[in-house]
N, C-alpha and C positions, 0 to 999 in steps of 0.2 A: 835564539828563540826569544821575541819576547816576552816581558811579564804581562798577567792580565789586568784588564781594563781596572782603575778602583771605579766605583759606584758612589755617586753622589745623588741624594735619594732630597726634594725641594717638595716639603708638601700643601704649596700653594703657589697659585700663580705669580711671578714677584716679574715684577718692569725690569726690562734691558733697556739701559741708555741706548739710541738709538734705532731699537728693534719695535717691531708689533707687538701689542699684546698677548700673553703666548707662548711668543717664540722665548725658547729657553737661555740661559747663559753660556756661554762655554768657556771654559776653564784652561789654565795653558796644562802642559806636564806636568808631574811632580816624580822626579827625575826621570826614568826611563817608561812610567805608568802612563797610560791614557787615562783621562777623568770621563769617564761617560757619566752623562748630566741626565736625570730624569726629574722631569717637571711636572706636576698636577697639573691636569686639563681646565677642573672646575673651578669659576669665580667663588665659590663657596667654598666652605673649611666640607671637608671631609667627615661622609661619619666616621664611625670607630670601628667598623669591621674593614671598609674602607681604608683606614687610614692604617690598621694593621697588616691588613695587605699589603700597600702601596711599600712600607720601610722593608718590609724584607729580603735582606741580604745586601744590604746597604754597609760598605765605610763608614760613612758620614752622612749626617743629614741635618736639612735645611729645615728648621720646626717652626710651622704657626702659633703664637699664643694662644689660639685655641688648640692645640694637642695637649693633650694627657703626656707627656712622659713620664710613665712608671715601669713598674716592673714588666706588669705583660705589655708594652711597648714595646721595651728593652728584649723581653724573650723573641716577639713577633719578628723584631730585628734581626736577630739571631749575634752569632759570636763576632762577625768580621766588623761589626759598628766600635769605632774608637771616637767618633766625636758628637755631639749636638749642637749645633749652633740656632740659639732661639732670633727670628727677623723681631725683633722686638729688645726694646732696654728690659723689662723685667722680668726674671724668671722663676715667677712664683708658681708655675704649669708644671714646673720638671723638680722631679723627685732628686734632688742632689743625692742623696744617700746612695739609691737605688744604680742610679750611673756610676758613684762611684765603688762600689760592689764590684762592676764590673767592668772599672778600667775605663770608661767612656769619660771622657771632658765634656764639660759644658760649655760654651761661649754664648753669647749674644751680642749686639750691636748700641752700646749704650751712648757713642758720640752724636750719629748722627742721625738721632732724632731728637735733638737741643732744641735749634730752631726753629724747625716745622710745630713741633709740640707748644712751643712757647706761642708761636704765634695765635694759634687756635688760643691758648687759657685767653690771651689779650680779646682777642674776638670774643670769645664770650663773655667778657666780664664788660665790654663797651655794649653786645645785643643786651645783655640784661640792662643796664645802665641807664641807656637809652632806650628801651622797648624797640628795638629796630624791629624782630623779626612779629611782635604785636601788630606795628603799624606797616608792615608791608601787607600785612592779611588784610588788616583796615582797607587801606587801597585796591588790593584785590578784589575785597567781598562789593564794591561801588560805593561804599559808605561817605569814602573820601568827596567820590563828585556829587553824588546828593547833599552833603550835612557839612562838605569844608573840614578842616583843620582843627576846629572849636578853639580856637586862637582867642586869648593867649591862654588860657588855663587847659588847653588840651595837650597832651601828650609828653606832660613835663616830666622829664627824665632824672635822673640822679647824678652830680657832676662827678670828677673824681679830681679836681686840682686841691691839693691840701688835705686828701682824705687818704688813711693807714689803708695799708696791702700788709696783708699777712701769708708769708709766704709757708708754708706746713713741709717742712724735707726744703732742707738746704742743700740740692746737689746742682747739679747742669743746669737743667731745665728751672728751677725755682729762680735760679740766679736770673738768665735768659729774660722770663718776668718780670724779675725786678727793676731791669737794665727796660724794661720797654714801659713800664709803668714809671718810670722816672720824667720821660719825655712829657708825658699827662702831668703833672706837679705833683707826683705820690711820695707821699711815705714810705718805709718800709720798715717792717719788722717782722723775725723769722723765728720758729722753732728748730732745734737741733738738741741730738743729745750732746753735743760740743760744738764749741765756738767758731765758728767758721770767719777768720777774720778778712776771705774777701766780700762779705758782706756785710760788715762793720766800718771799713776803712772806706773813700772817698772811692768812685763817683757815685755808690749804691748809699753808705751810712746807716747800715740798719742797725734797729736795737734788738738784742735778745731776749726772748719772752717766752716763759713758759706757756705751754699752750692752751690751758683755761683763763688765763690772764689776756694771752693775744687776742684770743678769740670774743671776751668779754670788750674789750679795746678796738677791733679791727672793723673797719669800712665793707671790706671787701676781705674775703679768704680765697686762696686760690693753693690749692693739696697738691702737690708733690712727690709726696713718699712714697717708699716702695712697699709694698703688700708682704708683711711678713704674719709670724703669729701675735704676734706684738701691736702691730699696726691693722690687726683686723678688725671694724668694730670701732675703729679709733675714735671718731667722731660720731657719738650715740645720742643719743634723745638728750643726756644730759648736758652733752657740751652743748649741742644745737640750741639749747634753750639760755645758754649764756649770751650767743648773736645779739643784735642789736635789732631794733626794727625795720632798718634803712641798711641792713647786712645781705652782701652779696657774698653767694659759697660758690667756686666754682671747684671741681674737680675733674683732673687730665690725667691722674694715674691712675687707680683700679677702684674698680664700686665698691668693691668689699669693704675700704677704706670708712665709709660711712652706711651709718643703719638708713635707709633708703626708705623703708616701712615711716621711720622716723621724722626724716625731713618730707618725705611727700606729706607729713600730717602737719609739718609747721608749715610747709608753704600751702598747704589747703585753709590754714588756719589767719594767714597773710599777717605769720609773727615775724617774719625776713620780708626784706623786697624783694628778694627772688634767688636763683640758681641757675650754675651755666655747670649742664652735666654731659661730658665727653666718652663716660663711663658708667658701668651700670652694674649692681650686688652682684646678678644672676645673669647676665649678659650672655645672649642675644637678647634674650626677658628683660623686659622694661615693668618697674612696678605700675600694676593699673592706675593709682591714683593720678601719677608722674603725667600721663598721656591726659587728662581732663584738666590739667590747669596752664594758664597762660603766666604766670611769673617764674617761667623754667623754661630757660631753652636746652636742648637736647639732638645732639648730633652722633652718630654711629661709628664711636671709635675710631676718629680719622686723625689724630695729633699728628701724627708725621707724614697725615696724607697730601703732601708736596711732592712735585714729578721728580725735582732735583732731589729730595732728601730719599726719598725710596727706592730712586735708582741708583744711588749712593750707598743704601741700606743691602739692594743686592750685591753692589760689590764688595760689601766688608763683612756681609754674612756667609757669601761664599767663600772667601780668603780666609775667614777664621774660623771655617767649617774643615780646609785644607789642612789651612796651619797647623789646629787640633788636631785630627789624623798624623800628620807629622810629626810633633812631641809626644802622642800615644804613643808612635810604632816605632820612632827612632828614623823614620826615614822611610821604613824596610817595604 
């Protein structure tokens, strides 16, 4: 006879290499088990009555950074849940305590979204730079073929050969940046609370800087860090006001990261040249002021939205959704 199916419980829609949108993953065996695969239908995150429905009596499951994992998740779950695997590198959503209370592993996917994430910070720190997505509006609004270019004193940009990047979290992704901002003629220099000497040593050369000093110092910032209690807040009204005038801040890991109230009043204020924000305090909430100014570009949490890296992302969220279930239960 044999054993029943385990339950893999995905509570968003995630890309199969090769498949429609949609259509779900499937998983081989894990030993004599069938993996039955159950996917969200909707493009959207799930509410929370929703989404306590959908885990229960799940194995393992597949969690959006926007879930809550806590406890009543965990109960909602019920007893057979042994893993969490967040489609995302941080996971500051899931109550580590609370899972472990009850035996559940956490994972998440923090290799492969390096690239994709990096390349977005680079995009934004070139649209600020150069006003790209200002002057695409320009030309939309007819401005362009009525009034011209206003050449040469129009639409002079900010270069970046020879000008400091300050990279905030020296992990994957900060490096990834520095290695693309190299190509431009950048500097580099990084916070950490220890020396990370592959970004000290040749092709990158960065110097290490405490981070009111970098930030008093830096061209361009572009944050990195992961969202703890520590790092919440990190960047408040006070640091902001160490920037430069001609300072570009971008941020690709979590809004919390910076007081948002704070810099929408410096860049209303146009004491920074601007901001390239990937990320937002209160997300899906964008603050009001954020949405009325043009020296901020602003794009809807997409760092690793690359086709190759996300369907990359489902196969290593799903494998380390398994694997957990596996060194929870021993096999069994």
């Amino acid at each position: 006879m044999s054993e029943a199916a385990l339950d893999l419980a995905i509570t968003g829609v995630v890309p199969v290499r090769g498949s429609e949108v949609g259509v779900a993953p499937t998983v081989p065996m894990v030993g004599p088990r069938r993996v039955n695969v159950r996917m969200s239908s909707g493009l959207s995150p799930l509410g929370r009555a929703e989404l306590l429905a959908f885990v229960r009596g799940a194995d393992a499951i597949v969690t959006m950074f926007t879930d809550r994992v806590d406890d009543e998740f965990l109960d909602a779950a019920g007893p057979r849940l042994r893993c969490v695997c967040n489609f995302a590198v941080g996971t500051d959503n899931i109550d580590f305590a609370a899972c472990q209370r009850r035996g559940v592993l956490v994972r998440s996917t923090p290799d492969v979204v390096t690239e994709g994430t990096a390349n977005l910070a680079m995009g934004l720190i070139l649209a600020c730079s150069r006003r790209i997505v200002q002057a695409d509006a320009y030309v939309r609004s007819g401005r362009f073929s009525r009034d011209g270019n206003t050449f040469p004193t129009g639409w002079m940009g900010m270069d970046l050969c020879g000008r400091e990047l300050l990279i905030v979290g020296a992990g994957r992704i900060g490096y990834a940046v520095a290695q693309r901002a190299l190509a431009f003629g950048m500097r580099i220099a990084y916070t950490s609370r220890s020396r990370k000497l592959n970004f000290e040593i040749a092709p990158v050369a960065a110097r290490r800087v405490e981070l009111d000093e970098g930030l008093a110092c830096a061209d361009v910032v572009s944050v990195h860090t992961p969202l703890t209690p520590e790092t919440r807040g990190l960047i408040d009204a006070r640091r902001l006001s160490l920037l430069r005038p001609e300072a570009i801040l971008v941020n690709t890991a979590r809004g919390a990261v910076i007081d948002e109230a704070a810099l929408a009043s410096v860049l209303r204020q146009g004491r920074i040249w601007g901001a390239g924000l990937d990320v937002f305090e209160r997300e899906p909430a964008v603050h009001p002021d954020l949405l009325t100014l043009d020296n901020v570009v602003m794009t809807p949490h997409m760092g690793s939205a690359e086709r190759r890296w996300r369907e990359e992302m489902t196969i290593v969220a799903v494998g380390n959704a398994m694997e957990g279930w596996r060194l929870a239960t021993g096999g069994a």
